[in-house]
mmCIF file as gemmi writes it, N, C-alpha and C atoms, coordinates in Angstrom:
data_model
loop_
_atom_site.group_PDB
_atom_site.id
_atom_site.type_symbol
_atom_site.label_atom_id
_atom_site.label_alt_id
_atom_site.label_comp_id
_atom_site.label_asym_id
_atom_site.label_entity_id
_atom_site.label_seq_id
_atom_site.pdbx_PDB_ins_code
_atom_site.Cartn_x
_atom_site.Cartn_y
_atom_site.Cartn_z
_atom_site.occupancy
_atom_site.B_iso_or_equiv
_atom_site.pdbx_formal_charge
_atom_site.auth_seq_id
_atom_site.auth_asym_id
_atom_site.pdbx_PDB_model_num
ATOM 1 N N . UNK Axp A 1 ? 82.491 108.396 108.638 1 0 ? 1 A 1
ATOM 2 C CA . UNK Axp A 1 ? 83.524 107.445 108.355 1 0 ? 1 A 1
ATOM 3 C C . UNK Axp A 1 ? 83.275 106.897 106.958 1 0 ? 1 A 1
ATOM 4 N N . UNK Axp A 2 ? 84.399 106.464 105.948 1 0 ? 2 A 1
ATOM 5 C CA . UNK Axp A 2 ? 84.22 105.891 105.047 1 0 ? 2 A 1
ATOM 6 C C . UNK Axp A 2 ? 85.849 105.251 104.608 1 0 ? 2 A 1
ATOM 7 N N . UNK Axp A 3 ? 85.646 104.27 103.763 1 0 ? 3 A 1
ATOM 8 C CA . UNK Axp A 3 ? 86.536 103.407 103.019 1 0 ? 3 A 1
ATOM 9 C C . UNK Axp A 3 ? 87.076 104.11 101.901 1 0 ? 3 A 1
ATOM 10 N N . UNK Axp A 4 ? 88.781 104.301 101.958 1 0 ? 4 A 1
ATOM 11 C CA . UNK Axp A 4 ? 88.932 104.307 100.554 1 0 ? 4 A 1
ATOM 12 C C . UNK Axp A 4 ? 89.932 102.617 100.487 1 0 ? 4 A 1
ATOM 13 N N . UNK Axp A 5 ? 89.251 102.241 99.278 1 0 ? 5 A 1
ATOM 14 C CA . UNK Axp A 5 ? 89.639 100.775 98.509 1 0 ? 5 A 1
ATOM 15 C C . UNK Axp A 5 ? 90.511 100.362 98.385 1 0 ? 5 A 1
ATOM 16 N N . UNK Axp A 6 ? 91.084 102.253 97.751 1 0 ? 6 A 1
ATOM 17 C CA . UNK Axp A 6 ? 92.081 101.956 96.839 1 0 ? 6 A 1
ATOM 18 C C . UNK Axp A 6 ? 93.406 101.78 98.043 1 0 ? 6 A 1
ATOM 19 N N . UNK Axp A 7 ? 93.303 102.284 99.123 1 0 ? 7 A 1
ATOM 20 C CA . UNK Axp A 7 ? 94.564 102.378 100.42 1 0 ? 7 A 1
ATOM 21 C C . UNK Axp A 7 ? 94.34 101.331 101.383 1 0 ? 7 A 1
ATOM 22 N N . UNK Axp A 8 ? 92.898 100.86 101.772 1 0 ? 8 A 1
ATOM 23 C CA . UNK Axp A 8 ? 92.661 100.402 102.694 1 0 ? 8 A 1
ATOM 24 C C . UNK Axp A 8 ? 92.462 101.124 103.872 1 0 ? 8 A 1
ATOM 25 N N . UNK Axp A 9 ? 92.033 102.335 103.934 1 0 ? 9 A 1
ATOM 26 C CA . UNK Axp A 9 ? 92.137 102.936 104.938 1 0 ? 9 A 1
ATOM 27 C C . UNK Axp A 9 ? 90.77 103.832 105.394 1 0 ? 9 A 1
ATOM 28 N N . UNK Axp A 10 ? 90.544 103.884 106.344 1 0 ? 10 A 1
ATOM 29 C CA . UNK Axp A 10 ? 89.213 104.578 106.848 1 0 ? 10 A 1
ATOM 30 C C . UNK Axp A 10 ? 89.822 106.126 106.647 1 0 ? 10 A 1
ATOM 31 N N . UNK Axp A 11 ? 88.641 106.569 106.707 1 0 ? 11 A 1
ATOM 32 C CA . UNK Axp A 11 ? 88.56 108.102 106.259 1 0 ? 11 A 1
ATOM 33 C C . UNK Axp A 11 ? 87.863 108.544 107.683 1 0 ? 11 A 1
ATOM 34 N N . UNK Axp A 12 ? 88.406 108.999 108.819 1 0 ? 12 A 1
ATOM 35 C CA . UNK Axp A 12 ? 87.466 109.26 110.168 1 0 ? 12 A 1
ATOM 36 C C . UNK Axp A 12 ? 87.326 110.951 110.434 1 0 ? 12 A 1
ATOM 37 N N . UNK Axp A 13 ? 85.975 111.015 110.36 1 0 ? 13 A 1
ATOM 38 C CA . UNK Axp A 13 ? 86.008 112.25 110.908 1 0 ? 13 A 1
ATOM 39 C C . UNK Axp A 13 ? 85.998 111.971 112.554 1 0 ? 13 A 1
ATOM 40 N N . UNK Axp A 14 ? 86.892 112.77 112.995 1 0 ? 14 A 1
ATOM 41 C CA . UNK Axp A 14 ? 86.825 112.084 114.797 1 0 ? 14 A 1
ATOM 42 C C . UNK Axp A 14 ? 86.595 112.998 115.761 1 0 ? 14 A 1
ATOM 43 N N . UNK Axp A 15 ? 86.391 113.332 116.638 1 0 ? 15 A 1
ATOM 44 C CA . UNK Axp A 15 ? 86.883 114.199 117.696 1 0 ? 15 A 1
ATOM 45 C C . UNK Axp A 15 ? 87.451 114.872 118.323 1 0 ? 15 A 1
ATOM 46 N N . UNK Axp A 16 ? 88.041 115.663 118.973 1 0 ? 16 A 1
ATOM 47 C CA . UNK Axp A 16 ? 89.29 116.353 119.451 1 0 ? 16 A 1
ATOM 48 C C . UNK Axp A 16 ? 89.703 114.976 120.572 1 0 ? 16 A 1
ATOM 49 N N . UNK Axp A 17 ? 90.965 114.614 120.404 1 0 ? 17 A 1
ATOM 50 C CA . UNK Axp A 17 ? 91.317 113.886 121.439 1 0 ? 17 A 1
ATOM 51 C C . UNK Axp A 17 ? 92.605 115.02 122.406 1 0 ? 17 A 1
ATOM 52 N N . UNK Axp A 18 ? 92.039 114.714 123.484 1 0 ? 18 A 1
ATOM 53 C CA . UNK Axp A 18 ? 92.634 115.868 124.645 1 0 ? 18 A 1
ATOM 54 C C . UNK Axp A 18 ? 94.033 115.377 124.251 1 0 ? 18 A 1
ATOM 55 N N . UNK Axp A 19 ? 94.852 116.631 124.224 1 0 ? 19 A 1
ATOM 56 C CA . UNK Axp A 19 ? 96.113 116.714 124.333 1 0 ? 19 A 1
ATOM 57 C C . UNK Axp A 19 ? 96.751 116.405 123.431 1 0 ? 19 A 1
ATOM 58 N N . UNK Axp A 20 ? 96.426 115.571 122.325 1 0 ? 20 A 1
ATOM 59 C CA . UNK Axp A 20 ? 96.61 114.81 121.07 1 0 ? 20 A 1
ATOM 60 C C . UNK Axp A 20 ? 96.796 115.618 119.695 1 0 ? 20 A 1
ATOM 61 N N . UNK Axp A 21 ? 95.564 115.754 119.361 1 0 ? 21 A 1
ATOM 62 C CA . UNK Axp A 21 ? 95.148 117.129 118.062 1 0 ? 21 A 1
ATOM 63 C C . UNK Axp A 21 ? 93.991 117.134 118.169 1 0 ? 21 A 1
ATOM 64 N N . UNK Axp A 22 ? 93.356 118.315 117.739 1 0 ? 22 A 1
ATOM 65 C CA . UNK Axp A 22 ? 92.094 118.801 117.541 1 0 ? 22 A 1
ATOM 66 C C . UNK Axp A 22 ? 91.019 117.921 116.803 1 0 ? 22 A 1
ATOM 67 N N . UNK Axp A 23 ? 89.736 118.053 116.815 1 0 ? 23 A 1
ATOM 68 C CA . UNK Axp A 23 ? 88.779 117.36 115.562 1 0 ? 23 A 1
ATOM 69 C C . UNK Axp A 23 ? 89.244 117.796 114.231 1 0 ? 23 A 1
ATOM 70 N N . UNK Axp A 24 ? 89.216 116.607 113.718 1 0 ? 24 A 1
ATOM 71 C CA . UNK Axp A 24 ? 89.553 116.859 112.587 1 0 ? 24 A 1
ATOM 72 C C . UNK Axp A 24 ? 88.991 115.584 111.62 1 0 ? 24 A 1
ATOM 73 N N . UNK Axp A 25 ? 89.412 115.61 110.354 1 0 ? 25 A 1
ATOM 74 C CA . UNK Axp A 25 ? 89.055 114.246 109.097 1 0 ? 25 A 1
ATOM 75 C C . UNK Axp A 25 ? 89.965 114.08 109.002 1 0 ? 25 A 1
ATOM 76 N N . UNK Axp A 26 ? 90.694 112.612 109.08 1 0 ? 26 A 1
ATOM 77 C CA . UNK Axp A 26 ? 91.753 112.244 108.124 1 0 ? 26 A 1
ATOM 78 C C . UNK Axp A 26 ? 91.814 110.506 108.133 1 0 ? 26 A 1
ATOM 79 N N . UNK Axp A 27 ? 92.951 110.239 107.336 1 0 ? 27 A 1
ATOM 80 C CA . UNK Axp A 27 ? 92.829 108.777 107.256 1 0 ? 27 A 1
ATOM 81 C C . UNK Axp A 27 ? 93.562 108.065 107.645 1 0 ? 27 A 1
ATOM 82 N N . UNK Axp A 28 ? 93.275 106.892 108.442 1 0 ? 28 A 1
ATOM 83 C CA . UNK Axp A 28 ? 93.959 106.179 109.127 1 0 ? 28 A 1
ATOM 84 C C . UNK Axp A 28 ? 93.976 104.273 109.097 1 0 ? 28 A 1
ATOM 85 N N . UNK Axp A 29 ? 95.384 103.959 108.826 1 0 ? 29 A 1
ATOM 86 C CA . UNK Axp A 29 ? 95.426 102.367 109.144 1 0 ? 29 A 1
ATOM 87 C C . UNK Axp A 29 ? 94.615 101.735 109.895 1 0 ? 29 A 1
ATOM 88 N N . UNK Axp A 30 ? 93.967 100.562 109.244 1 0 ? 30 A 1
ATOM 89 C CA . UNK Axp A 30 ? 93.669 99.502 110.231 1 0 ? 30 A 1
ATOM 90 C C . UNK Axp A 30 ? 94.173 98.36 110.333 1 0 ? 30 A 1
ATOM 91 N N . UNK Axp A 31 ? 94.463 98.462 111.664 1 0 ? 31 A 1
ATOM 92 C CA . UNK Axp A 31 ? 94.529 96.875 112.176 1 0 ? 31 A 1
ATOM 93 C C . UNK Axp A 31 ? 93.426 95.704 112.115 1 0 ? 31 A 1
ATOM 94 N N . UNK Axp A 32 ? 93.389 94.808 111.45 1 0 ? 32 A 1
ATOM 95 C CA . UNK Axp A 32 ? 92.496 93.779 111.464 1 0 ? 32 A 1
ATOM 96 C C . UNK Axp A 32 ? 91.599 94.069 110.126 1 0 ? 32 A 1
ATOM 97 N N . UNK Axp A 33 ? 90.347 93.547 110.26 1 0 ? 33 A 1
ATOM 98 C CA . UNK Axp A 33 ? 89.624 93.258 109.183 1 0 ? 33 A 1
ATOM 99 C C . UNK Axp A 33 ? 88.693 94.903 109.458 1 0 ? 33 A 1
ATOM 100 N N . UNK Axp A 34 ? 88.311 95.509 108.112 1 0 ? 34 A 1
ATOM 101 C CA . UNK Axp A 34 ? 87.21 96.209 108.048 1 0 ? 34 A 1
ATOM 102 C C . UNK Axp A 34 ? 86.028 95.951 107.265 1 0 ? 34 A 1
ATOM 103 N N . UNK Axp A 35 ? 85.504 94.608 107.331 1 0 ? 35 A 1
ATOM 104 C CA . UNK Axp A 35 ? 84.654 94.171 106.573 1 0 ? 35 A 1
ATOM 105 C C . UNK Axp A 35 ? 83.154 94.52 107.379 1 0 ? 35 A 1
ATOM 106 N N . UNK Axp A 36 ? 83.496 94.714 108.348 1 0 ? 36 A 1
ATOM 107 C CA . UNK Axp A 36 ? 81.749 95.022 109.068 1 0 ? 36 A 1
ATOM 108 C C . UNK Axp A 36 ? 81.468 97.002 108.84 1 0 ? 36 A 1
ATOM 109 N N . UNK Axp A 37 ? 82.744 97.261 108.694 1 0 ? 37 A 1
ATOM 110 C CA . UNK Axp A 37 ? 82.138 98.84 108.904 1 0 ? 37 A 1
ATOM 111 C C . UNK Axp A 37 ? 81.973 99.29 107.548 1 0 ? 37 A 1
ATOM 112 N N . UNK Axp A 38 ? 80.658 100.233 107.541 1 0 ? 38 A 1
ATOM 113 C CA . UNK Axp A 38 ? 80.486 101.064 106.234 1 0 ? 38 A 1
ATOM 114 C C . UNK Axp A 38 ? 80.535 102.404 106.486 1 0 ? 38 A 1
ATOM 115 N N . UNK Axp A 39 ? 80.306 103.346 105.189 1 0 ? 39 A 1
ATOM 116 C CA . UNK Axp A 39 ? 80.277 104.428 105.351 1 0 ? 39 A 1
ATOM 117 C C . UNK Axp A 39 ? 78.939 104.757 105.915 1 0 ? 39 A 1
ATOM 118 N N . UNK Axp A 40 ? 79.45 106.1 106.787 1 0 ? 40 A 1
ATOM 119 C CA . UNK Axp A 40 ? 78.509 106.424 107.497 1 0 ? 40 A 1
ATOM 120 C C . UNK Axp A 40 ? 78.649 105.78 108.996 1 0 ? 40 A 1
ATOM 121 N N . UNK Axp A 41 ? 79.189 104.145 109.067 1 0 ? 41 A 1
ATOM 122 C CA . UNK Axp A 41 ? 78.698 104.388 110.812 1 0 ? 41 A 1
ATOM 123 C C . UNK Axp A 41 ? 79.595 105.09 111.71 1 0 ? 41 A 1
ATOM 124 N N . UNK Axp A 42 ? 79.442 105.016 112.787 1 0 ? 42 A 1
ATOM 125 C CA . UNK Axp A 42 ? 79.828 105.758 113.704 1 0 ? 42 A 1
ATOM 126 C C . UNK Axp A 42 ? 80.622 104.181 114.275 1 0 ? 42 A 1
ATOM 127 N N . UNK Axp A 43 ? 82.133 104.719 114.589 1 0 ? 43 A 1
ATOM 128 C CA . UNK Axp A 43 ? 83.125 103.549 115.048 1 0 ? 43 A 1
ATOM 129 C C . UNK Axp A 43 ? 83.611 103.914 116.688 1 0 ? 43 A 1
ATOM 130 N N . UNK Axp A 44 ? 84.181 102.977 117.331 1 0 ? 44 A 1
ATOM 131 C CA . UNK Axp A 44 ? 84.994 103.588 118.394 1 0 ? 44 A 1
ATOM 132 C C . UNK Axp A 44 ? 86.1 102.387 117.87 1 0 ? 44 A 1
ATOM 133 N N . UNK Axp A 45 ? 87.803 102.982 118.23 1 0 ? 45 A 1
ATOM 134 C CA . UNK Axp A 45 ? 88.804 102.027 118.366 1 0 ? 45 A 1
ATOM 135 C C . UNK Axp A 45 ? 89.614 103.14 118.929 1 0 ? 45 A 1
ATOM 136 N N . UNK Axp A 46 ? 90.349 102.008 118.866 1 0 ? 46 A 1
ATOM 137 C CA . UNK Axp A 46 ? 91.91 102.966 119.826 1 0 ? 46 A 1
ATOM 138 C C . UNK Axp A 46 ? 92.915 103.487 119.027 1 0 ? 46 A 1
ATOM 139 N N . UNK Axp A 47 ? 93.505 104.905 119.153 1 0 ? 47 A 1
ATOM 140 C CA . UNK Axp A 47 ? 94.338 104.834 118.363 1 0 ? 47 A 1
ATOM 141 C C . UNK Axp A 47 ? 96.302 105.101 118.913 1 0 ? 47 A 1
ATOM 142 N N . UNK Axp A 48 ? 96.817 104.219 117.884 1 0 ? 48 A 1
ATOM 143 C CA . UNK Axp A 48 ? 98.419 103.929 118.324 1 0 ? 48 A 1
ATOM 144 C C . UNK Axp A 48 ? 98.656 103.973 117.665 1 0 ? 48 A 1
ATOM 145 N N . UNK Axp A 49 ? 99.656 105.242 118.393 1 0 ? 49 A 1
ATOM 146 C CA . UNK Axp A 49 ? 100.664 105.831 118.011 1 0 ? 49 A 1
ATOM 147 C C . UNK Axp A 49 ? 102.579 105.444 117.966 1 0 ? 49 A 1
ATOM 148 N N . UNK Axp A 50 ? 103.331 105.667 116.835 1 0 ? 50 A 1
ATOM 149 C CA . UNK Axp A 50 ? 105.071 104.812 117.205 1 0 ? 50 A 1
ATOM 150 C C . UNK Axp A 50 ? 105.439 106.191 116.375 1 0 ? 50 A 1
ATOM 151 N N . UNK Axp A 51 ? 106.69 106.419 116.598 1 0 ? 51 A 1
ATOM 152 C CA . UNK Axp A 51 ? 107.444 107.239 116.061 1 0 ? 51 A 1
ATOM 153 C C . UNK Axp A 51 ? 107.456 107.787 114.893 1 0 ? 51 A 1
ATOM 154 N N . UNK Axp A 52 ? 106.421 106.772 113.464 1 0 ? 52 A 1
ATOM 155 C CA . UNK Axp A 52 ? 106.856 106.884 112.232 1 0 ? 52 A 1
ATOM 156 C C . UNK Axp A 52 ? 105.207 107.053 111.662 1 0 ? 52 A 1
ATOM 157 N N . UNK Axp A 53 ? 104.071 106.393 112.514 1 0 ? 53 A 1
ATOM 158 C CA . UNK Axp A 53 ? 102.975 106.43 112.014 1 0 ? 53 A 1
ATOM 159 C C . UNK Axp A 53 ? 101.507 105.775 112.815 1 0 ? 53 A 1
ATOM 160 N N . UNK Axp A 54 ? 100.611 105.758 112.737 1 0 ? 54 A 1
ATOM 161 C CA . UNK Axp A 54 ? 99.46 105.948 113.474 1 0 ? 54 A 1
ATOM 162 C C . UNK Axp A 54 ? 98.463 104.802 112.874 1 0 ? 54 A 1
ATOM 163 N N . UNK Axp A 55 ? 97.82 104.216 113.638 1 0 ? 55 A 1
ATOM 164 C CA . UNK Axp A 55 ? 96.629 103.214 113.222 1 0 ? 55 A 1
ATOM 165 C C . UNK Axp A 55 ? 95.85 103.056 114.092 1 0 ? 55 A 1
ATOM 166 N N . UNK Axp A 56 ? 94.576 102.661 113.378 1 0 ? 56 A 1
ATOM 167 C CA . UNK Axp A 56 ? 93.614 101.681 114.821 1 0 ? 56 A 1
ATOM 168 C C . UNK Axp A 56 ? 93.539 100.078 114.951 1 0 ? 56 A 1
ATOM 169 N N . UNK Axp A 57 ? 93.291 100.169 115.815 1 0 ? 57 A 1
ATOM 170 C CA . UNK Axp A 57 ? 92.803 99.242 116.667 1 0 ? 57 A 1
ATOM 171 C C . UNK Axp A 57 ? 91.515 98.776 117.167 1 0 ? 57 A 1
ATOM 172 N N . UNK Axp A 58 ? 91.351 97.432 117.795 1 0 ? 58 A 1
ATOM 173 C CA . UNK Axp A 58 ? 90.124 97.312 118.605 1 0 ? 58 A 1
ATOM 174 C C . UNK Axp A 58 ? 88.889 97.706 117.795 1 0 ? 58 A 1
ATOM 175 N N . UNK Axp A 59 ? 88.579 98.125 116.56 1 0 ? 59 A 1
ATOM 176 C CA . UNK Axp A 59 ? 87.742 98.89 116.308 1 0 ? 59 A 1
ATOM 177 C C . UNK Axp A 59 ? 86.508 98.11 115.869 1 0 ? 59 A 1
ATOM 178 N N . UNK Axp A 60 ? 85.608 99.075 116.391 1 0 ? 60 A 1
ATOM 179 C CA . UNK Axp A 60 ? 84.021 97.697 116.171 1 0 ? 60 A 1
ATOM 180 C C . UNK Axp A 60 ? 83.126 99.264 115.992 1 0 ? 60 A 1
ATOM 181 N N . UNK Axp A 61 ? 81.918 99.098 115.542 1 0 ? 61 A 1
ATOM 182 C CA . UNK Axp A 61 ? 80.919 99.524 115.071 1 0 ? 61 A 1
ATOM 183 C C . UNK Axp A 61 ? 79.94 100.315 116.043 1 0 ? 61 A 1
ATOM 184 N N . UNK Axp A 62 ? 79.512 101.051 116.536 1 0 ? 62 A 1
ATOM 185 C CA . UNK Axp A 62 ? 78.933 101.583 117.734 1 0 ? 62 A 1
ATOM 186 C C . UNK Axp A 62 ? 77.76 101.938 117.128 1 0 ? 62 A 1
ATOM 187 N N . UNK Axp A 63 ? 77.567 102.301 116.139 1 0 ? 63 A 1
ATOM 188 C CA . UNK Axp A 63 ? 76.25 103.046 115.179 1 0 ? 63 A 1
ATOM 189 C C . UNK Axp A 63 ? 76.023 102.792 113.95 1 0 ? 63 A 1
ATOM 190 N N . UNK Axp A 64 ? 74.88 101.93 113.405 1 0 ? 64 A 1
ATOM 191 C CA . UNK Axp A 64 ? 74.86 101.809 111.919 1 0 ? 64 A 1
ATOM 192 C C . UNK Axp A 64 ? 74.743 103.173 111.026 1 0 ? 64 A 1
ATOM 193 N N . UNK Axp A 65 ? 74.98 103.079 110.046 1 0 ? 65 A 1
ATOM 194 C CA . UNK Axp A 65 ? 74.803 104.248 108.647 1 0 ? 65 A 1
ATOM 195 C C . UNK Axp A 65 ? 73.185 104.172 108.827 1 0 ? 65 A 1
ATOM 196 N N . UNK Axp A 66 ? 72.401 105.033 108.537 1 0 ? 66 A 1
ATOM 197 C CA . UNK Axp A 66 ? 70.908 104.689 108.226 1 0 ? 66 A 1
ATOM 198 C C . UNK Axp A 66 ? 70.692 104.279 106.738 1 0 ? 66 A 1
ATOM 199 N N . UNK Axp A 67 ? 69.764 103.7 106.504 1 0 ? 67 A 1
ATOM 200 C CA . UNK Axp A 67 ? 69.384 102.861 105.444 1 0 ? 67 A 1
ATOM 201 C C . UNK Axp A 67 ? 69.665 104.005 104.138 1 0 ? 67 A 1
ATOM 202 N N . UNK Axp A 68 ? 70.414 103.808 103.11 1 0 ? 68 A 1
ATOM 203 C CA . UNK Axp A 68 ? 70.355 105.111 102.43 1 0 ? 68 A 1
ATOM 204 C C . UNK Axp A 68 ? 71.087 106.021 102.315 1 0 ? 68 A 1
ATOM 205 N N . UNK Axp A 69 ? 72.016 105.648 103.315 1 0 ? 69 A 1
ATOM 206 C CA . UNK Axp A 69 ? 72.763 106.911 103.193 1 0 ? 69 A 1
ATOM 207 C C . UNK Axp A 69 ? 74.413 106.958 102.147 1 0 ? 69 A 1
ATOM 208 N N . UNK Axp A 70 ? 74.587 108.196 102.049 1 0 ? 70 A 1
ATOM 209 C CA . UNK Axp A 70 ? 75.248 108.52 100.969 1 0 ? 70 A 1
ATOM 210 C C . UNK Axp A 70 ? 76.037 109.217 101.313 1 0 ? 70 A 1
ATOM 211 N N . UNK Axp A 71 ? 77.517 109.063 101.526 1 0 ? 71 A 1
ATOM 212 C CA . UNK Axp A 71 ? 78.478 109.892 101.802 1 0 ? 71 A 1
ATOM 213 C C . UNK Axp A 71 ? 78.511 111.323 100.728 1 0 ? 71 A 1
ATOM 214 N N . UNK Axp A 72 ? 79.311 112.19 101.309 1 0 ? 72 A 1
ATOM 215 C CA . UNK Axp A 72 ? 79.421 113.281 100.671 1 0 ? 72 A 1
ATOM 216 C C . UNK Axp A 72 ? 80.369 113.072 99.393 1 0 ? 72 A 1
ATOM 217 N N . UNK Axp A 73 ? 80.748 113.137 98.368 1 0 ? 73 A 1
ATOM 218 C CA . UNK Axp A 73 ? 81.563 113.338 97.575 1 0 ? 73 A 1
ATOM 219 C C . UNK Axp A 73 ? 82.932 113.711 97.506 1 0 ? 73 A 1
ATOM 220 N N . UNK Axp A 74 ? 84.177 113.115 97.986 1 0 ? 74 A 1
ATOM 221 C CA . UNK Axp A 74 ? 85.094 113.77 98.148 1 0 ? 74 A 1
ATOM 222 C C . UNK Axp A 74 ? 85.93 114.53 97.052 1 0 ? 74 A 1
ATOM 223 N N . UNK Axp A 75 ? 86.821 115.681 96.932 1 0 ? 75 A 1
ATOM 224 C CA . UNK Axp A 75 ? 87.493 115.475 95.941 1 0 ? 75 A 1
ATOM 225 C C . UNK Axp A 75 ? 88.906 114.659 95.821 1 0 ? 75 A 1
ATOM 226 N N . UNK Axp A 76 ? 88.611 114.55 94.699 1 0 ? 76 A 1
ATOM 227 C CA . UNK Axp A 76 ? 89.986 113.378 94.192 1 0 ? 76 A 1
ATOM 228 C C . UNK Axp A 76 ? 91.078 113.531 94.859 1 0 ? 76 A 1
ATOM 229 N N . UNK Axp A 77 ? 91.468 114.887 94.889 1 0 ? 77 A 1
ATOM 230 C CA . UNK Axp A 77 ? 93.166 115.264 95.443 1 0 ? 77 A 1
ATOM 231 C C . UNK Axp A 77 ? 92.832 115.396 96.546 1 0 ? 77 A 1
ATOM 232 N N . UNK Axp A 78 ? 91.858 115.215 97.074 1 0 ? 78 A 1
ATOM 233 C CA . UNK Axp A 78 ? 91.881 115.564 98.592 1 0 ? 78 A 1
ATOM 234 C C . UNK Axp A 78 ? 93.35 115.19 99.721 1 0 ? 78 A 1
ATOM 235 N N . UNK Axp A 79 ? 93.907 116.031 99.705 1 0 ? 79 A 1
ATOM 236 C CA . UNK Axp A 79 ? 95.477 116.057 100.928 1 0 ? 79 A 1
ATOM 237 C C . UNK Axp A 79 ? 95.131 116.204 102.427 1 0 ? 79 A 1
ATOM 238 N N . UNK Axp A 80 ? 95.666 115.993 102.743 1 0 ? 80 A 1
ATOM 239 C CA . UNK Axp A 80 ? 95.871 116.091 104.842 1 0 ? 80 A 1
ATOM 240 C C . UNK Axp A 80 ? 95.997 118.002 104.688 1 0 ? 80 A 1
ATOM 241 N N . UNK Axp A 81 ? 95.262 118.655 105.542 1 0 ? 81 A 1
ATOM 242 C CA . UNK Axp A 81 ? 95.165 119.915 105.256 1 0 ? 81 A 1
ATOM 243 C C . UNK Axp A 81 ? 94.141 121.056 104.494 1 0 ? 81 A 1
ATOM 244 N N . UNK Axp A 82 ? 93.653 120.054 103.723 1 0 ? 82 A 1
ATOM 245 C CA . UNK Axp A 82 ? 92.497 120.626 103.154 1 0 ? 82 A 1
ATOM 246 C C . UNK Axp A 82 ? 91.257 120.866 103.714 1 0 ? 82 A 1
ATOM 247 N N . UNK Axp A 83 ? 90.565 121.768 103.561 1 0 ? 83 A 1
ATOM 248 C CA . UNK Axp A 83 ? 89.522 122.4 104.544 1 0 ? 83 A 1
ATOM 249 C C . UNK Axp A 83 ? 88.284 121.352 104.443 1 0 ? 83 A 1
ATOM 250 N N . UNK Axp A 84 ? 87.98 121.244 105.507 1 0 ? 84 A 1
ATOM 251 C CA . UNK Axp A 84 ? 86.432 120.113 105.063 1 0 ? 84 A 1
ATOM 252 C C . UNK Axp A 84 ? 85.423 120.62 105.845 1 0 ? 84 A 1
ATOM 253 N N . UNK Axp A 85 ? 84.155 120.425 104.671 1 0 ? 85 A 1
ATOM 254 C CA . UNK Axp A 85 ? 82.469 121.032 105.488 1 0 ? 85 A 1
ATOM 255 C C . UNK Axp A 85 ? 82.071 121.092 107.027 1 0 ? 85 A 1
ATOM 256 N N . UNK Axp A 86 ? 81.824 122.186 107.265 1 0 ? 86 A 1
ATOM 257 C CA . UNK Axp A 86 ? 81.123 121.636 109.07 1 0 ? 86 A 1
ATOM 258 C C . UNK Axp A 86 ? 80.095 120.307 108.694 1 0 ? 86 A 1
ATOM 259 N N . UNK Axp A 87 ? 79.789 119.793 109.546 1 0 ? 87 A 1
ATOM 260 C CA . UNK Axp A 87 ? 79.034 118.712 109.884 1 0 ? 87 A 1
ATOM 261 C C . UNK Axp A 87 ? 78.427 118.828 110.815 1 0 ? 87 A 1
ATOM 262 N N . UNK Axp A 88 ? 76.561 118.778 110.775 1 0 ? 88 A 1
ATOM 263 C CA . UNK Axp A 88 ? 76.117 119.141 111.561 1 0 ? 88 A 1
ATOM 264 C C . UNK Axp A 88 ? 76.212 118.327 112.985 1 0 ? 88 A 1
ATOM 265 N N . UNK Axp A 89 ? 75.694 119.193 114.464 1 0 ? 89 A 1
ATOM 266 C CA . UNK Axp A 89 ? 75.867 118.311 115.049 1 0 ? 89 A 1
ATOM 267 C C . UNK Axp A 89 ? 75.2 116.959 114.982 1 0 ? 89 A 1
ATOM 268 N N . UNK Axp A 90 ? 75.465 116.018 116.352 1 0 ? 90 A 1
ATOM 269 C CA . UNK Axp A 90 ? 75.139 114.947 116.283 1 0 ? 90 A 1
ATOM 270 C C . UNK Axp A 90 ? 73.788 115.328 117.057 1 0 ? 90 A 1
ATOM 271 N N . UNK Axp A 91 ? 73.097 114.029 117.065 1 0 ? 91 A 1
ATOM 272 C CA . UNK Axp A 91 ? 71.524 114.194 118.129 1 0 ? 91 A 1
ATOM 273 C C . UNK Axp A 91 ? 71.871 113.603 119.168 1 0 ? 91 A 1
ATOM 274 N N . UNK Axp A 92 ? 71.604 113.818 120.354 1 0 ? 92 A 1
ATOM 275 C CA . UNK Axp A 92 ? 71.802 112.648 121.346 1 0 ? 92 A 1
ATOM 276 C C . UNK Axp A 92 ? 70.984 111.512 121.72 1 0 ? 92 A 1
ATOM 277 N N . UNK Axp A 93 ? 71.196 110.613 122.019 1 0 ? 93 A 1
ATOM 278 C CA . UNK Axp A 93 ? 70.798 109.453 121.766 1 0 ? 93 A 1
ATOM 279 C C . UNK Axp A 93 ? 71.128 108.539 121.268 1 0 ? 93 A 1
């Protein structure tokens, strides 16, 4: 997960949500304040959906970033569609 500034908008790499769309990265509205989340943690919120466009919700912090860490570099033009790195899995725990 990460912030862009310039939109206000989280950048989520997420999950496949059943029935919905596949895993994927992209960026999405928030509802409320995003002053507690940084890049890197791991979030849960809800997401709602209306006819014209998509946001979250509810959303709170489930996993800090570890001390240090450094998002990947995006590129500038990065569009909805553009191919993005595997990511390794997660650990459990």
């Amino acid at each position: 997960m990460s912030l862009n500034n310039a939109t206000g908008q989280l950048i989520v790499a997420h999950e496949r949500i059943a029935g919905f769309m596949p895993a994927m990265t992209m960026p999405y509205k928030v509802a409320g304040t995003t002053s507690e989340v940084h890049p890197g943690d791991q979030i849960s919120a809800t997401l709602v959906v209306d006819n014209e466009t998509e946001w979250l919700e509810n959303l709170r912090v489930t996993r800090k970033a570890p001390d240090g860490f450094m998002p990947l570099a995006a590129p500038a033009a990065a569009v909805l569609g553009t191919e993005v790195p595997d990511f390794p899995p997660e650990e459990p725990g």
